[in-house]
C-alpha positions in Angstrom: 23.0 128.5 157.5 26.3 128.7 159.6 26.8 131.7 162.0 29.6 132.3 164.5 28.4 134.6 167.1 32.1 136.1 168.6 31.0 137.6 172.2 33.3 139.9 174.0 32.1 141.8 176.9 33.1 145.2 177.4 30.8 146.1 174.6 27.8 144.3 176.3 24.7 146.3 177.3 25.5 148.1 180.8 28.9 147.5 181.0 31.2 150.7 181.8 33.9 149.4 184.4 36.6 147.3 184.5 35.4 145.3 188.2 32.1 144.1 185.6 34.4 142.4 183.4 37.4 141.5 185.9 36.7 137.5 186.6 37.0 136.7 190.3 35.3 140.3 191.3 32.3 140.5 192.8 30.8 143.0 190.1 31.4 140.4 187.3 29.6 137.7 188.8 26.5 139.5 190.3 26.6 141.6 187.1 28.8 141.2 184.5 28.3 137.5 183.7 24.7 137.4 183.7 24.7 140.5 181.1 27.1 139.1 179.0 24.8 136.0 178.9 21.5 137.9 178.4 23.2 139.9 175.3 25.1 136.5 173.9 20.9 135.1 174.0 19.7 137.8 172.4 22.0 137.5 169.5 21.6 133.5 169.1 17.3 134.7 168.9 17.9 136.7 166.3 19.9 134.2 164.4 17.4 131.5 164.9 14.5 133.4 163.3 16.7 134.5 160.7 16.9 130.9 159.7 20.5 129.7 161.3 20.5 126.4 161.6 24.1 125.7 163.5 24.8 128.8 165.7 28.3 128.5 167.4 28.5 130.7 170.4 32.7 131.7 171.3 33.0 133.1 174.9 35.9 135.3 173.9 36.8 137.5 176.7 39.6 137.3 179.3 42.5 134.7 179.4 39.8 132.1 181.0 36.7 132.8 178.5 34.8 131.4 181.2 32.3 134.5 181.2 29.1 132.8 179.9 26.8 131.0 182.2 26.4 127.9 180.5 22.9 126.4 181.3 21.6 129.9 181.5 22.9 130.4 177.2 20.4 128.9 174.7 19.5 125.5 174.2 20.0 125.9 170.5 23.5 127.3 170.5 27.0 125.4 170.7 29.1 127.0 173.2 33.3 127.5 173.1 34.7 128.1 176.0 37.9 128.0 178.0 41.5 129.5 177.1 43.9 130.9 176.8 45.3 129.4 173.6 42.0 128.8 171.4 44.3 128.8 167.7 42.1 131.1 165.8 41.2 133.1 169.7 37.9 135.2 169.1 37.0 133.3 166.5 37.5 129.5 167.6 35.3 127.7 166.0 34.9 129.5 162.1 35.4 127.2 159.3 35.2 127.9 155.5 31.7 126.8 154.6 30.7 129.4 157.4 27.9 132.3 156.0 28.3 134.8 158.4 30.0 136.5 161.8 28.2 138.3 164.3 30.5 140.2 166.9 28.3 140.8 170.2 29.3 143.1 172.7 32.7 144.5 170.7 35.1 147.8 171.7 36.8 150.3 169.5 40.3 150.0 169.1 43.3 151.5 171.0 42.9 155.6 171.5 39.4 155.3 170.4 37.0 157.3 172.8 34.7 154.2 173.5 34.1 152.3 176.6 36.8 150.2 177.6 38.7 151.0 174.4 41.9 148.5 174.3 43.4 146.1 171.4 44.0 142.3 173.6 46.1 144.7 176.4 44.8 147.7 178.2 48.1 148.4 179.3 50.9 146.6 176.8 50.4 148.2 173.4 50.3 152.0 171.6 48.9 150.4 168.5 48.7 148.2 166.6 48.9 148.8 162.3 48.1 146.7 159.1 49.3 147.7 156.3 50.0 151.1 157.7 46.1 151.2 159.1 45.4 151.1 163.0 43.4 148.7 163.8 42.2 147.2 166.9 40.4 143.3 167.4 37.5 144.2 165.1 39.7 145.0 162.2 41.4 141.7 163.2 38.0 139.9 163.1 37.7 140.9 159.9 40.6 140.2 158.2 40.4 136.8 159.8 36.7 136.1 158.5 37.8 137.1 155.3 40.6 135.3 154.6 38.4 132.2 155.4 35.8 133.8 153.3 33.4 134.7 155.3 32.4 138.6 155.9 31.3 140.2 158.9 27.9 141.1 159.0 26.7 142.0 162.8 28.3 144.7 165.5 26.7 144.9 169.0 28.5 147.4 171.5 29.0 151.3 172.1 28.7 153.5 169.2 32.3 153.6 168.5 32.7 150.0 168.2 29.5 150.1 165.7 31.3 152.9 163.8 34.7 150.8 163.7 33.2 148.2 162.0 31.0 149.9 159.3 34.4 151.6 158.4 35.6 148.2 157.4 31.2 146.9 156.3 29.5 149.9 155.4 26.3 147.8 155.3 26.8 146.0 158.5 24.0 145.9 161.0 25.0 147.4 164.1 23.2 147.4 167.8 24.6 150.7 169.5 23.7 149.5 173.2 25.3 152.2 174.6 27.1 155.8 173.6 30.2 156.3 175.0 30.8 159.5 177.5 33.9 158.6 178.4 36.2 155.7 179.1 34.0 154.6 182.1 31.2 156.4 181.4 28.1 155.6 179.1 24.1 156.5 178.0 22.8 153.3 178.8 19.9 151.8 176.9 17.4 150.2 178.7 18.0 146.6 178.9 15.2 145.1 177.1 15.5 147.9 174.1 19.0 147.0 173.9 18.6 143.5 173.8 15.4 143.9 171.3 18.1 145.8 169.0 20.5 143.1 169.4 18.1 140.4 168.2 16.3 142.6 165.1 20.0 143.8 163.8 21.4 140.5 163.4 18.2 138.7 162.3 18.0 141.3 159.4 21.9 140.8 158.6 21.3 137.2 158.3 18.3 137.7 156.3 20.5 139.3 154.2 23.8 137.8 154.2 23.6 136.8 150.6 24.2 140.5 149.7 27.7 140.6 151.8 31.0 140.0 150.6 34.2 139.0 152.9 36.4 142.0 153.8 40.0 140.8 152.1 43.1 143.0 153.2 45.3 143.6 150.1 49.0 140.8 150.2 52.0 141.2 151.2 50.6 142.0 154.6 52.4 144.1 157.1 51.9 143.7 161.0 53.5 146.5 163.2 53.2 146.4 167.0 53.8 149.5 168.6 54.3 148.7 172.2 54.8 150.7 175.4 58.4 149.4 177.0 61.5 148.0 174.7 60.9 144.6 177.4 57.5 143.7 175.3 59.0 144.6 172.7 62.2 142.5 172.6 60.0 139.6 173.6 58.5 139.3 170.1 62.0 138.7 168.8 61.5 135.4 169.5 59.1 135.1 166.5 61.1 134.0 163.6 61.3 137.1 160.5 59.8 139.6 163.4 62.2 142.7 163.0 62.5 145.1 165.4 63.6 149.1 165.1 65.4 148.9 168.1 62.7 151.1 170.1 59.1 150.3 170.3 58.0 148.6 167.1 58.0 145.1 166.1 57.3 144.4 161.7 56.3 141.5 160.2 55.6 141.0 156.9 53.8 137.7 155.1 51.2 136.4 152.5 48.6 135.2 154.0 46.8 136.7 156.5 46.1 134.0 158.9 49.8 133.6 159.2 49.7 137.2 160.0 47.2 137.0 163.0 48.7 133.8 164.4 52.0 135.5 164.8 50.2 138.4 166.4 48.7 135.7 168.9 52.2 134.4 169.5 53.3 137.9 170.6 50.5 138.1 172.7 50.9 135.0 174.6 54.6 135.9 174.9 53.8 139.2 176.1 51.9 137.4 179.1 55.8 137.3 181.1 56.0 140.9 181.2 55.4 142.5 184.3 53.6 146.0 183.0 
């Protein structure tokens, strides 16, 4: 059995501020990297017993996706690391032949009320739509996974990242590691309970991933970027087929999903020449 295990970090056990996930800061490396790295082991445990016999770890967080410590993760797993331009991003490394996707230490979406709540830019973006249905990375994760035919079974993070996914996986296995107060604030599990959840959630996914099917959006597929200035959003004009209503939104419309999500990716990495 073939498992991706996506890591973010915001969603990670403990995490509420932005210095704890902020590479360079002192927070994130006395903190934030070995938590990120505890959770991440956690996960690849769970898969193991479940019966995974190639686990591929993708350190997903941050333009550098430098955040786990490498001879601290597990002996067992395969680690991807580095960025920014991974082709398939947060989920480098998935192939078709694949049986599952386990997304540890996830955040809910734009506007959400969950810690750290963003969609790839805090600060760039109003929302982002599918078909006419916001949706933030996890939505993206699934559509991806999907289209490659492989579902999502596994959600470690804040309650409202749990909640986002089993909207999209009713029978996903979720590890709520944290409730959400506000932005920056959080009920914190204690570590080792959290961690314990983490690795009995995605062992009994796995143990049941036969009974999962992948999440596939209905074609044509139609991408809208609502942005925060015109200046992100003219930049996307450089896409070919992106149209723009001349104020804040950026459409595009395709076949096939992945196309969809790759030209998503080339709006973000065109976005990175904004100043905002």
């Amino acid at each position: 059995m073939k498992v991706l295990i996506s890591v973010d970090i915001e969603g990670v056990s403990g995490i509420v501020h932005e210095d704890e996930i902020a590479e360079g800061h002192r927070e994130y490396e006395k903190y934030g990297q070995g938590w990120v790295t505890g959770d991440t082991n956690a996960a690849v445990e769970g898969a193991l017993a479940a019966g995974a016999d190639y686990v591929v770890v993708n350190d997903s967080h941050g333009k550098a996706k430098r955040n786990i410590i490498y001879d601290q993760l597990h002996p067992e797993a395969y680690l991807i690391r580095g960025g920014p331009t991974q082709p398939l991003h947060f989920l480098e490394g998935l192939e078709p032949g694949f049986s599952a996707v386990a997304l540890v230490g996830w955040h809910g979406k734009i506007g959400s009320a969950g810690v750290l709540s963003h969609a790839y830019s805090a600060t760039q973006y109003r929302d982002i739509r599918v078909n006419g249905r916001s949706i933030g990375e996890i939505g993206f994760a699934v559509g991806v996974a999907g289209a490659m035919g492989v579902p999502v079974v596994f959600i470690s993070g804040d309650d409202v990242a749990c909640r986002e996914l089993q909207d999209f996986e009713p029978n996903a296995a979720t590890a709520v590691v944290k409730k959400a107060i506000d932005r920056n604030v959080a009920l914190c599990l204690p570590q080792r309970k959290a961690r314990d959840l983490i690795t009995t959630g995605i062992r009994a996914a796995l143990e049941n991933v036969k009974a999962f099917r992948p999440y596939v959006w209905e074609p044509p597929y139609t991408l809208e970027v609502e942005t925060q200035a015109t200046i992100v959003a003219r930049q996307f004009l450089k896409i070919p087929g992106v149209e723009y209503d001349n104020r804040l939104t950026v459409r595009y419309t395709c076949n096939d999903f992945l196309e969809l999500y790759r030209t998503f990716l080339n709006m973000r990495y065109l976005s990175y020449s904004v100043p905002i």
